[in-house]
DOVEXDO-136445 format. One line per 8 residues: number of its first residue (from 1); for each residue x, y, z of C-alpha. Coordinates in nm, 4 decimals. Layout:
% residues N
NUM) X:Y:Z | ...
% end
This chain:
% residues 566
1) 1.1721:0.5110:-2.7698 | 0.8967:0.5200:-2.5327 | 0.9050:0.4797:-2.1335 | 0.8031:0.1655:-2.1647 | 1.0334:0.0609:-2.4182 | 1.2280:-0.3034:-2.4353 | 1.5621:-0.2579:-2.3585 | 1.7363:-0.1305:-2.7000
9) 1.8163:-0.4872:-2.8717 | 1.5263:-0.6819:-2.7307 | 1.2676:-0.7935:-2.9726 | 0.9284:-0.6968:-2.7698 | 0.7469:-0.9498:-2.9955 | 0.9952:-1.2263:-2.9025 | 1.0493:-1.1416:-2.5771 | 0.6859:-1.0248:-2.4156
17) 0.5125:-1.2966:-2.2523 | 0.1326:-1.3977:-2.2587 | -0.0740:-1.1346:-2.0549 | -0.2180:-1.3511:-1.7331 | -0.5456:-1.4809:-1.7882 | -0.8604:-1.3860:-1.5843 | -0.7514:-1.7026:-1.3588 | -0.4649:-1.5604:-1.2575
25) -0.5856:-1.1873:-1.1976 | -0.8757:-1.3307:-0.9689 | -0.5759:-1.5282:-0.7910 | -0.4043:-1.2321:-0.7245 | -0.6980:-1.0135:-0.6137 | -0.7667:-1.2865:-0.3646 | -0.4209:-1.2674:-0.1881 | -0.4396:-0.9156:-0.1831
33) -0.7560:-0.8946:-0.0186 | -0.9895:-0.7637:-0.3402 | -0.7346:-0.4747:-0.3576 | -0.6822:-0.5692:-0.7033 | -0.8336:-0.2585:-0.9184 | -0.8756:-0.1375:-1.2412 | -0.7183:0.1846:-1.3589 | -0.7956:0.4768:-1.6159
41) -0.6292:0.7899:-1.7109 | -0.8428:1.0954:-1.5456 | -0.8402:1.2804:-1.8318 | -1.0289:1.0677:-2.1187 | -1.3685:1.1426:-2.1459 | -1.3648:1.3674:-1.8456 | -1.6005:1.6523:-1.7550 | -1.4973:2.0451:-1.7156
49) -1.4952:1.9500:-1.3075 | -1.2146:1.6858:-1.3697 | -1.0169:1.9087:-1.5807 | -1.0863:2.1789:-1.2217 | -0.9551:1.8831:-1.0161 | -0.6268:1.7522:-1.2357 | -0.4768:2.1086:-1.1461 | -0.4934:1.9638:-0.7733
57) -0.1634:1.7903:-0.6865 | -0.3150:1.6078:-0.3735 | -0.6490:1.5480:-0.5856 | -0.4172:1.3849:-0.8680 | -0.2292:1.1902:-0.5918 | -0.5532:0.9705:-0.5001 | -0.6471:0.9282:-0.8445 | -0.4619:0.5208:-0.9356
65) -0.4426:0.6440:-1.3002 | -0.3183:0.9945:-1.2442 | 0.0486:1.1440:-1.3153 | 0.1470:1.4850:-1.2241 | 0.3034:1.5043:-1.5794 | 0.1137:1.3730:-1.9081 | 0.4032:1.3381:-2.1224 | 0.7155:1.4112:-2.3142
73) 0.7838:1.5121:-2.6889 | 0.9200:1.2218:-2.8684 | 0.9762:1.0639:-2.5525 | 0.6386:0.9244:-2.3561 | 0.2814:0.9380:-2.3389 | 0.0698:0.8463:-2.0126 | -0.0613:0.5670:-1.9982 | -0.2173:0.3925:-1.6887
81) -0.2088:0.0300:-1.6401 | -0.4501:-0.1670:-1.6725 | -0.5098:-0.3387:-1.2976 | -0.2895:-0.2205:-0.9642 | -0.2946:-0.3437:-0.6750 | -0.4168:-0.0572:-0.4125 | -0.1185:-0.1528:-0.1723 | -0.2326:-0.1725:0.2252
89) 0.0694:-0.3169:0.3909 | 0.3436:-0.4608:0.3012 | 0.1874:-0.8399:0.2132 | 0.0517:-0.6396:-0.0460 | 0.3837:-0.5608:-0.2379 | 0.5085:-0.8988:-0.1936 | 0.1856:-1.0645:-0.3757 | 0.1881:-0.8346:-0.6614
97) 0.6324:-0.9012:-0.7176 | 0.5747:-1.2457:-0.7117 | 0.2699:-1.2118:-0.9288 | 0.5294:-1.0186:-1.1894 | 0.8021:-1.2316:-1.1469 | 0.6182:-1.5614:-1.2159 | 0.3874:-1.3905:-1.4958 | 0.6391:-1.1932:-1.6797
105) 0.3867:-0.8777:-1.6909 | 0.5428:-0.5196:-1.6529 | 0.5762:-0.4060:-1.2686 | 0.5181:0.0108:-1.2093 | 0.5257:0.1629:-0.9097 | 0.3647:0.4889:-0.7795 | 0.3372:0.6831:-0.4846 | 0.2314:1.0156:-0.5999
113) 0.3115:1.0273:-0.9359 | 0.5794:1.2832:-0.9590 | 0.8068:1.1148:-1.2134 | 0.9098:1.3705:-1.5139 | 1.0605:1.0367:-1.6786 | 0.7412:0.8729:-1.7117 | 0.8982:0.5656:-1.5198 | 0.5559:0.5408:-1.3228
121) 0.3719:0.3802:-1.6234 | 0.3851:0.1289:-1.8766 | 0.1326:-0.0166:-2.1427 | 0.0243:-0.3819:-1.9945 | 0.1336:-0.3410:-1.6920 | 0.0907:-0.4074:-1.3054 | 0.0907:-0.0711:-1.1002 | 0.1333:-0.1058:-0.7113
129) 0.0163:0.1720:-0.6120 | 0.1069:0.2957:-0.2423 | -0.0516:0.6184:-0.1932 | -0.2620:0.4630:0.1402 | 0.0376:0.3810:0.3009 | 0.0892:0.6559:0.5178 | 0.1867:0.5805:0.8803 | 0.4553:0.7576:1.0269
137) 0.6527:0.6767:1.3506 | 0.8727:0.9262:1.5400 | 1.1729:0.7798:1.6976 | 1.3427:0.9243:2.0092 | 1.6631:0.6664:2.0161 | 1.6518:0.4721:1.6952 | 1.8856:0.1720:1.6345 | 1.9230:0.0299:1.3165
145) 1.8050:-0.3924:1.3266 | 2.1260:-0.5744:1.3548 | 2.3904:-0.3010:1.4351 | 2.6518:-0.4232:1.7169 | 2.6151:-0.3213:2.0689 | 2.6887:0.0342:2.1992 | 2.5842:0.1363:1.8428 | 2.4796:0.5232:1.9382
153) 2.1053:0.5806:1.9247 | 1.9409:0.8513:1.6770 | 1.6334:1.0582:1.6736 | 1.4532:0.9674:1.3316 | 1.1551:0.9210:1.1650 | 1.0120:0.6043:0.9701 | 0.7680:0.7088:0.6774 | 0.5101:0.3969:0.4783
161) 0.5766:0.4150:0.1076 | 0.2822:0.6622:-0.0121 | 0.3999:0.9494:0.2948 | 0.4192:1.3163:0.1147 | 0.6757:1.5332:0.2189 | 0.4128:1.7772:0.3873 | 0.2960:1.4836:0.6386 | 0.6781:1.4096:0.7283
169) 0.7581:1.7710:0.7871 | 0.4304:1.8179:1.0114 | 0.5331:1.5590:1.1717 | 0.8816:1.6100:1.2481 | 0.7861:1.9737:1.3089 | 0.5547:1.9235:1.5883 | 0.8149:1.6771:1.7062 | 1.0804:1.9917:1.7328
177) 1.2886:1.7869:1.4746 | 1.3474:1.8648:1.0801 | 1.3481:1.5925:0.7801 | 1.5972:1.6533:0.4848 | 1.3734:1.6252:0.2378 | 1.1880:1.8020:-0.0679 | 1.0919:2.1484:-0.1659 | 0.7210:2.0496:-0.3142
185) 0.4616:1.9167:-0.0248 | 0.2973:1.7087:-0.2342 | 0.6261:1.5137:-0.3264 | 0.6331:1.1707:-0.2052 | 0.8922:1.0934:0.0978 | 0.9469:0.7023:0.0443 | 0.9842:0.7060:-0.2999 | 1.2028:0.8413:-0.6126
193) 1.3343:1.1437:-0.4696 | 1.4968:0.9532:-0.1570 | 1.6281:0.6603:-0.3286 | 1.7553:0.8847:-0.6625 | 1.9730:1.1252:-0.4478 | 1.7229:1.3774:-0.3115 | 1.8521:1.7287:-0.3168 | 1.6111:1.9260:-0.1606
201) 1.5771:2.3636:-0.0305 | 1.8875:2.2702:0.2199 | 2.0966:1.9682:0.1180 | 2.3856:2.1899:0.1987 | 2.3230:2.1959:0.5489 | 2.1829:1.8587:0.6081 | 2.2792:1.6515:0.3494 | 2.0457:1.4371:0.0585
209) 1.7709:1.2938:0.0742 | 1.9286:0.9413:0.0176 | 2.1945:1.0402:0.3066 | 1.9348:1.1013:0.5265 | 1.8775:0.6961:0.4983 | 1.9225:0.4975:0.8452 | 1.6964:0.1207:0.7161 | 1.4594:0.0238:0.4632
217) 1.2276:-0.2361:0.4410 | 1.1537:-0.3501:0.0562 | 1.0551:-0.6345:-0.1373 | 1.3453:-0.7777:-0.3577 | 1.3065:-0.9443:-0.6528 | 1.2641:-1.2909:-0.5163 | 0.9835:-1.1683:-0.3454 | 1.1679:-1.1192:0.0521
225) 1.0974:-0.8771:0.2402 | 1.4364:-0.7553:0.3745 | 1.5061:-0.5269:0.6062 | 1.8375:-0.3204:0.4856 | 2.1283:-0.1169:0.6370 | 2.4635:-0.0544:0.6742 | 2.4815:-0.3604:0.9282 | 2.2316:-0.6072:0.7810
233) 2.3338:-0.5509:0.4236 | 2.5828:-0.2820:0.3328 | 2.6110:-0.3273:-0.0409 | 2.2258:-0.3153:-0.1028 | 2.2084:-0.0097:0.1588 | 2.4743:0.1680:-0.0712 | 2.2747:0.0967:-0.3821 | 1.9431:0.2340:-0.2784
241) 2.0852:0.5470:-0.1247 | 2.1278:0.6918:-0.4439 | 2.1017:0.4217:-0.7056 | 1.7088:0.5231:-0.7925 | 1.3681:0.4508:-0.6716 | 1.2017:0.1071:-0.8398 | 1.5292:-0.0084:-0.9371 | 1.6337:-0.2415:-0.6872
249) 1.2759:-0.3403:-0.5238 | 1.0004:-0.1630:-0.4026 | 1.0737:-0.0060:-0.0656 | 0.7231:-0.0175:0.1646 | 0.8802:0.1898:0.4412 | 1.1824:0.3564:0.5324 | 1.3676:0.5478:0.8169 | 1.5174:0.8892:0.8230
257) 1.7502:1.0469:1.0198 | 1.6004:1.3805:1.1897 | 1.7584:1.6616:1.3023 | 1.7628:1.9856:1.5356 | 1.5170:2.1845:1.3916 | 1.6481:2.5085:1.2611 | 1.6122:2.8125:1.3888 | 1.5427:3.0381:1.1052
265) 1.4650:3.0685:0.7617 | 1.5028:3.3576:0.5071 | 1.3944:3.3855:0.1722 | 1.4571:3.6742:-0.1026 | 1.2115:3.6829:-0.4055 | 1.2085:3.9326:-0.6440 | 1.4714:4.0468:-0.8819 | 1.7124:4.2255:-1.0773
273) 1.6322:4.3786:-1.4030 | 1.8818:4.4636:-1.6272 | 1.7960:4.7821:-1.9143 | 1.9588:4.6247:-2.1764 | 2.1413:4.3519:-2.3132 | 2.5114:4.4565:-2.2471 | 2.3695:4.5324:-1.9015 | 2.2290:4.1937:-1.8429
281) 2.5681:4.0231:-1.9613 | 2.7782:4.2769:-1.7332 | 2.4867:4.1212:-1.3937 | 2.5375:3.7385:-1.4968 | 2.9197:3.7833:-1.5255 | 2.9254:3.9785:-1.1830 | 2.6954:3.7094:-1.0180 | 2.9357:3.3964:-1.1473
289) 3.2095:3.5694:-0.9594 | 3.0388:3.6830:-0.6431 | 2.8702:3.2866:-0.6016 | 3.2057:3.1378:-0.4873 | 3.2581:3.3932:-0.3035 | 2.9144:3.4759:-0.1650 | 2.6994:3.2025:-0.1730 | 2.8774:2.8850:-0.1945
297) 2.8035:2.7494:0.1612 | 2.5670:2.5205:0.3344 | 2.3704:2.8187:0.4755 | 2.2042:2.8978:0.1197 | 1.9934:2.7242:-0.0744 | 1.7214:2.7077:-0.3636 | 1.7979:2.9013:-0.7167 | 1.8510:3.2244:-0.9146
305) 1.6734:3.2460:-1.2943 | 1.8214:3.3703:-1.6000 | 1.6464:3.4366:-1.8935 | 1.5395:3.5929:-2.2719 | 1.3961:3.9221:-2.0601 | 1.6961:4.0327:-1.9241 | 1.5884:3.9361:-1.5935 | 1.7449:3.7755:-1.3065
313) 1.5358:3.6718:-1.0552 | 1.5886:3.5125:-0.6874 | 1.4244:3.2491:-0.5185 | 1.6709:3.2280:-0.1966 | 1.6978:3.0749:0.0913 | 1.9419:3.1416:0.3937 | 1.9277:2.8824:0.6610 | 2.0112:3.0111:1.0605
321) 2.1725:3.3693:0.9293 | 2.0602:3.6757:1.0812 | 1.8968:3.8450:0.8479 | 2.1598:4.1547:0.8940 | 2.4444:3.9026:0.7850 | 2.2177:3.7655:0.5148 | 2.1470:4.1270:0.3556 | 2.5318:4.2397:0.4156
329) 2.6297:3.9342:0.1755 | 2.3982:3.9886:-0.0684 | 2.5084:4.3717:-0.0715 | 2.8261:4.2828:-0.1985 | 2.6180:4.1547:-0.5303 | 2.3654:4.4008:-0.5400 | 2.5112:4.6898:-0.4153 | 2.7220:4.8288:-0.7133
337) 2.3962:4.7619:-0.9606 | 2.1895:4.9459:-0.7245 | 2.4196:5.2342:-0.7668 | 2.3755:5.2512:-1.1250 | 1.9619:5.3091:-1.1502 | 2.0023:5.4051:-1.5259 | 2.0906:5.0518:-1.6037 | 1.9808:4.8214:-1.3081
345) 1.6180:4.7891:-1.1110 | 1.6997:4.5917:-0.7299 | 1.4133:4.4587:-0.6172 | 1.4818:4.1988:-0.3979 | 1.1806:4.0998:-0.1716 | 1.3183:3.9621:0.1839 | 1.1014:3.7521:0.3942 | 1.2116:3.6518:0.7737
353) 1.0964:3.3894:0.9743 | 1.0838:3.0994:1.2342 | 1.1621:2.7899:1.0782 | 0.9108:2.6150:1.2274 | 0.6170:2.8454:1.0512 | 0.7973:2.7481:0.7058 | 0.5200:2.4581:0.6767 | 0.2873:2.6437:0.8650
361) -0.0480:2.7625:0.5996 | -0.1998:2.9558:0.8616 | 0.1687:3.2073:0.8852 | 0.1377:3.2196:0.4896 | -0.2111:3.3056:0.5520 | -0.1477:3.5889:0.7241 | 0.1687:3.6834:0.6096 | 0.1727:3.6328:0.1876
369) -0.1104:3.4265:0.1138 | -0.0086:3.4132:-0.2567 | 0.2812:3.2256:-0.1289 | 0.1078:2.9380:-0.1084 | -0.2156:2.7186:-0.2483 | -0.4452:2.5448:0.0019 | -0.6627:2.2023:-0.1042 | -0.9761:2.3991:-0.2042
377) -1.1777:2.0689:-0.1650 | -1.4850:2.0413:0.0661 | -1.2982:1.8008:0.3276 | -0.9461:1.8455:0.2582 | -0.7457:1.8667:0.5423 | -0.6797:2.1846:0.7310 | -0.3230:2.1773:0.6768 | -0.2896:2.0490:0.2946
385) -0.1346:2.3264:0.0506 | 0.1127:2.3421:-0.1925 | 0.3713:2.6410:-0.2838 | 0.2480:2.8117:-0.5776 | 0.5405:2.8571:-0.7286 | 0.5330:2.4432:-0.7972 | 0.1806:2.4918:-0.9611 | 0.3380:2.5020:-1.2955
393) 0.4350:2.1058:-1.2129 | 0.1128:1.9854:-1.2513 | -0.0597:1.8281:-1.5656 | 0.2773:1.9115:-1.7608 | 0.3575:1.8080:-2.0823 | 0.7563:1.8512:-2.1194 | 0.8721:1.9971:-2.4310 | 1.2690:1.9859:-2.2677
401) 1.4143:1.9111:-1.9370 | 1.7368:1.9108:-1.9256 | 2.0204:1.9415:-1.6024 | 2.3717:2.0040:-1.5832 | 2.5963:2.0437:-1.2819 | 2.8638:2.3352:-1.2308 | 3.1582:2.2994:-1.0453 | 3.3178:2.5937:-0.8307
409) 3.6082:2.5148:-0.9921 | 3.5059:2.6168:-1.2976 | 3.3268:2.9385:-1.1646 | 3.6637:3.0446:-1.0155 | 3.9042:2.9589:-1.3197 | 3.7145:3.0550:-1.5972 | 3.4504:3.3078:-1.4883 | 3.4310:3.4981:-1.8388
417) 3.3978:3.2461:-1.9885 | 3.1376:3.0215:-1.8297 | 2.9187:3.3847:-1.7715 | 2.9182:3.4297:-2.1414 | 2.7968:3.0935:-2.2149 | 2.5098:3.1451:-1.9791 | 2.4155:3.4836:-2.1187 | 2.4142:3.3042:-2.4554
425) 2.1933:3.0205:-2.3684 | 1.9419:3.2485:-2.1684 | 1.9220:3.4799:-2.5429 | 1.7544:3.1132:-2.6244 | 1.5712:2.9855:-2.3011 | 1.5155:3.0494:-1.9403 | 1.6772:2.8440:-1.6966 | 1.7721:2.8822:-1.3089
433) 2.1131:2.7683:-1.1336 | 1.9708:2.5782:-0.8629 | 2.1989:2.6255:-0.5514 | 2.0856:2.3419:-0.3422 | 2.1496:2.0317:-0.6006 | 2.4962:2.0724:-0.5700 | 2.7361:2.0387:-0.2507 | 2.9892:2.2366:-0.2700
441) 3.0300:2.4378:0.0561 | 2.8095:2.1482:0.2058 | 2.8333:2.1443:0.5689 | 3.1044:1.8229:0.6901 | 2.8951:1.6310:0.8952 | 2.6142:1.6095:0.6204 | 2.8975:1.5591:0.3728 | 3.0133:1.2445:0.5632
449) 2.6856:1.0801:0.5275 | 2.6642:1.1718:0.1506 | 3.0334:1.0280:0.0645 | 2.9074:0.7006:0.1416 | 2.5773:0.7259:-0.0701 | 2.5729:0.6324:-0.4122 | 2.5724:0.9410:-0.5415 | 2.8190:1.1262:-0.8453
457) 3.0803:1.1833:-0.6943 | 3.1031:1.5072:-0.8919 | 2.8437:1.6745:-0.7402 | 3.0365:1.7479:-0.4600 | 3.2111:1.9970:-0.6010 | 2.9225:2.1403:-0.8052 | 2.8416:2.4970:-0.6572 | 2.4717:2.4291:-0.8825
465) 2.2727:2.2530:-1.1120 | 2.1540:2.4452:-1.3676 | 1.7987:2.3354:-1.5129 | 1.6298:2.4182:-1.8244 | 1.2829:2.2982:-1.8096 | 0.9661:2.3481:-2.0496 | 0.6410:2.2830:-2.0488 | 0.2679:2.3201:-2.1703
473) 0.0512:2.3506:-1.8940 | -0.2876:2.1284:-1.8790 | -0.1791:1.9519:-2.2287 | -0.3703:1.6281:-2.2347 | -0.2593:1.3859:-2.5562 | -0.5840:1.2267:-2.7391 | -0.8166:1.4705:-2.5620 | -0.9529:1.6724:-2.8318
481) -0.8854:2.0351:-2.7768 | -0.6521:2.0217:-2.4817 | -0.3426:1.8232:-2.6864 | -0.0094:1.9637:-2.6877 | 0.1544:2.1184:-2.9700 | 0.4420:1.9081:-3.0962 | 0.5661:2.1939:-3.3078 | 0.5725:2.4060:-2.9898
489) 0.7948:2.0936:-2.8698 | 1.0315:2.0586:-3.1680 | 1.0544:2.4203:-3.1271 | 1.1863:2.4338:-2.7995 | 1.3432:2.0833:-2.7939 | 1.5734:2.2730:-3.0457 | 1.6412:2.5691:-2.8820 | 1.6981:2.4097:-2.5484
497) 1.9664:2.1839:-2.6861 | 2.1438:2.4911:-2.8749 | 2.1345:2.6561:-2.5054 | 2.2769:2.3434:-2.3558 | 2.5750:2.2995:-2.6080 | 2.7334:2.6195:-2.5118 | 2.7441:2.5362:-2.1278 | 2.8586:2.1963:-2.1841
505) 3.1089:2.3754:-2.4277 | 3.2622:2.5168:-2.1038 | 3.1794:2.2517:-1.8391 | 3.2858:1.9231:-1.9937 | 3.2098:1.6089:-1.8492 | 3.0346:1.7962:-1.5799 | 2.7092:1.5408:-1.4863 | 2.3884:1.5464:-1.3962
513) 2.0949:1.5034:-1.1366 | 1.9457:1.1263:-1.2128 | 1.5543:1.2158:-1.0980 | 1.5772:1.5167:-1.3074 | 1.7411:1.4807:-1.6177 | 1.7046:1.4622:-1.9620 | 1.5361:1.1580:-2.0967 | 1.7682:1.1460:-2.4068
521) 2.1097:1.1574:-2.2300 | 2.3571:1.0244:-2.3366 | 2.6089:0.8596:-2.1717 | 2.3776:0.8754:-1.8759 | 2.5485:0.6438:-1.6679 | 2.8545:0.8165:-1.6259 | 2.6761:1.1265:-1.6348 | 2.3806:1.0159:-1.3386
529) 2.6390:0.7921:-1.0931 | 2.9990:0.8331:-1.2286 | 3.2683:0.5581:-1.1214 | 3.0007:0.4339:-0.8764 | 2.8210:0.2756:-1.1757 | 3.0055:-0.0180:-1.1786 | 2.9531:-0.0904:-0.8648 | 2.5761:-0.0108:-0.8824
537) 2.5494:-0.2930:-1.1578 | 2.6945:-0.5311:-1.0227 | 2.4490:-0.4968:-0.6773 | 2.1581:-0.4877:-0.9404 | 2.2548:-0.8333:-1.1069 | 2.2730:-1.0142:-0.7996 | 1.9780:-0.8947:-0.6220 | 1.7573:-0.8125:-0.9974
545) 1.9378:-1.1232:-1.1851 | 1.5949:-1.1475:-1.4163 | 1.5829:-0.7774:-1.3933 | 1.2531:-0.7616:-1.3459 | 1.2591:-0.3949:-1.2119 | 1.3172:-0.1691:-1.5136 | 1.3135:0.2322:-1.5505 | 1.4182:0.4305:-1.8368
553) 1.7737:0.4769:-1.7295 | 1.7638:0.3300:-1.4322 | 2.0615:0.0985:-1.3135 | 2.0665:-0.2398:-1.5584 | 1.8417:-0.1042:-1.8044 | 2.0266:-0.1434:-2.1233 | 2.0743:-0.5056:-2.0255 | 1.7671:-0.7490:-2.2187
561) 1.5570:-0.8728:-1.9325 | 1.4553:-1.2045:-1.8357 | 1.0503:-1.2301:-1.8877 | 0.9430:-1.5107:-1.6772 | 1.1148:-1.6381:-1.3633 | 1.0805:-1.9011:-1.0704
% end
């Protein structure tokens, strides 16, 4: 099955209505004020310069036909649709739902094109594209629209639907505040990440993405623009603060809690090599016991890599620790391998700095300027950059992606067991135990905002998600000498799933991270929302009754939609 899929039961040829005719296409580019385009995937017939470009995140981003990822064995190809509406304001959004609604065609959404799912395109579609929507306000006493008097002001932020995560963080660093939001700049801040959860370098400390959520103003189904809250509208609030992006209408702006900006940052790179196989299983076994222990508290974040080479690698973060205390932890992991040369190499690389120079290109500049990417392009502005280390992201075709949460619990009560599974699976592939998307040891004040998000309730006591991930790089499928080797994806597909089975053999029922899971999961709505499903689906049917926004496991999907309403 395809992204774009019917819903599994519907006959497509039954079911799909007549495409609009050119009548109705002019119509809409009229109310939209001739921001009705046409779109076309990057890639086909492209020059060496374009091919430069696609490895550009930001360049990608203001390409309409673009996606940071070009597909998925045996799951979806990219595809770009054939008109979008290049989305202004939020008049904009409302033309082109009501335009899908009363048509029947396919509505897509993109900001910047992140999606791993491929829910950002679809074969005769509409795109509304909202990468020009940009504005950000800063908010010194924020109150949300509706909320009863003496209601206690907030600092926050509001963000238009097409804001990356670098622009929020400039902003809310200049501002002496700090954003909970994602690890990669060039992520957008309005969009799937928020809405599906949002675990980003220190949801441990300040909570999700999704809890971070104060109002939203979308465009429902029914074509309203509604402005949405905890006062206003509590059971939509609950279902977009977790219940994933394009799933419940198309959000052109929402506002974000802010908070004290931190004070700190630390980060260890680097590694641990082990000499030998029994070595390497002795280090994982040693680290599963020391993470409880050690690690499991809002102050760290970001992930630790396992793999075939017998090396274990750190990409840490410690949030408002002096980096004595930070070192004198870690000790108590790395000390008794350093001891033992013969068998270990401890490398760790520490790096030490203000918090506010974390987003900061110029510090990188100076101080590892291999640590991050800057926009090469003539024009581009001064402060635009990615992380390398999220270069591998770009023009991806995914032979696997897979996600799993671990609990602490299990980590405490069966630590032999669950470190042999993981030494097993890395013998297959490489994977990391990311730290930061799960709470466990999350700080209490961001927990109370999470408990009333959407969100599995089982990650709450995962100490990780563990995330095996493959792709080939700058794979392009119908461009002749650039397409991706299936085999190389049945190959891996395989081996991934082997890896998988033997830490699901020791974490059962354990779930997993909605915006980054495996497109074949099954049982994915227990395993992406839990007991809050229910509830989830029964918000979707009566704000979505025609359903008429659908993503590949996204909340209603498996229900047949309605094709043409009012």
């Amino acid at each position: 099955m395809t992204a774009a899929s019917a819903a599994p039961g519907a006959s497509s040829a039954a079911r799909r209505p007549a495409w609009p005719s050119p009548a109705q296409w002019k119509a809409l580019d009229r109310e939209v004020g001739g921001r009705l385009i046409r779109t076309k995937l990057p890639w086909v017939n492209a020059t060496p310069e374009t091919f430069e470009l696609l490895k550009n995140p930001f360049w990608n981003e203001e390409q309409p036909g673009a996606l940071q990822s070009t597909g998925w064995y045996g799951a979806w190809t990219a595809v770009a649709s054939p008109y979008a509406v290049r989305a202004a304001k939020t008049s904009d959004i409302v033309a082109a739902v009501n335009f899908a609604r009363k048509t029947g065609v396919k509505l897509v959404v993109k900001g910047t094109g992140h999606d791993y799912l491929g829910r950002n395109c679809a074969p005769r579609s509409l795109l509304v594209w909202t990468h020009d929507m940009r504005e950000i306000t800063m908010h010194d006493a924020f109150v949300p629209t509706g909320a009863p008097a003496g209601t206690e002001a907030i600092h926050a932020m509001t963000v238009e639907a097409g804001t990356r995560w670098l622009e929020a963080y400039r902003a809310a660093t200049l501002a002496g505040r700090l954003v909970a939001g994602g690890g990669c700049t060039s992520v957008g801040a309005c969009g799937g990440f928020t809405f599906g959860s949002g675990f980003g370098p220190f949801s441990k400390r300040f909570g999700t993405g999704s809890g971070g959520i104060v109002e939203v103003e979308m465009v429902a189904a029914d074509g309203r623009v509604r402005t949405v809250n905890e006062y206003t509208d509590p059971d939509l609030f609950f279902a977009v603060r977790g219940g994933g992006g394009s799933t419940y209408g198309i959000v052109s702006r929402v506002t974000l809690r802010t908070h004290e900006i931190p004070s700190t940052v630390g980060i260890i790179t680097g590694s641990v090599q082990a000499k030998s196989d029994d070595a390497y299983r002795e280090l994982v076994r040693r680290f599963v016991e020391f993470y409880p222990v050690g690690l499991d508290n809002w102050h760290w974040g970001e992930s630790v890599a396992l793999g075939p080479d017998n090396e274990f690698g750190f990409r840490l973060t410690f949030l408002d620790m002096p980096e004595a205390e930070a070192r004198a932890v870690m000790e108590q992991f790395l000390g008794p391998l350093r001891n033992r040369p013969d068998e270990f190499t401890v490398a760790p690389k520490w790096d030490f700095l203000p918090f506010e120079n974390l987003w900061n290109p110029a510090f990188w500049d100076e101080h590892d300027p291999d640590f991050i990417t800057r926009d090469p392009r003539p024009g581009a502005p001064e402060h635009q950059f990615w992380f390398t280390g999220n270069q591998g992201e770009v023009g991806a075709w995914w032979n696997s992606y897979q996600s799993r949460w671990i609990s602490t619990e299990v980590m405490r009560q069966r630590p032999d067991d669950l470190a042999e599974a993981f030494f097993q699976a890395s013998r297959l592939r490489p994977f990391i135990f990311q730290v930061n998307k799960g709470l466990s040891g999350e700080h209490p004040e961001a927990r109370a905002r999470d408990e009333r998000t959407a969100l599995n309730p089982d990650c709450f006591g995962a100490a990780a998600l563990v995330i095996m991930a493959s792709a080939q790089q700058y794979r392009y499928p119908g461009v002749a000498g650039k397409e991706p080797s299936t085999a190389e994806g049945r190959r891996v597909e395989s081996d991934a799933n082997e890896a998988m089975r033997a830490i699901a053999a020791v974490t059962p029922g354990a779930g997993s991270y909605s915006t980054e899971a495996d497109f074949f999961l099954e049982d994915w709505q227990q395993a992406q929302w839990g007991e809050n499903y229910a509830r989830l689906l029964r918000i979707k049917r009566r704000y979505d009754p025609g359903n008429l926004f659908r993503v590949h496991h996204g909340v209603g999907s498996e229900e047949i939609p309605v094709t043409i309403g009012s």
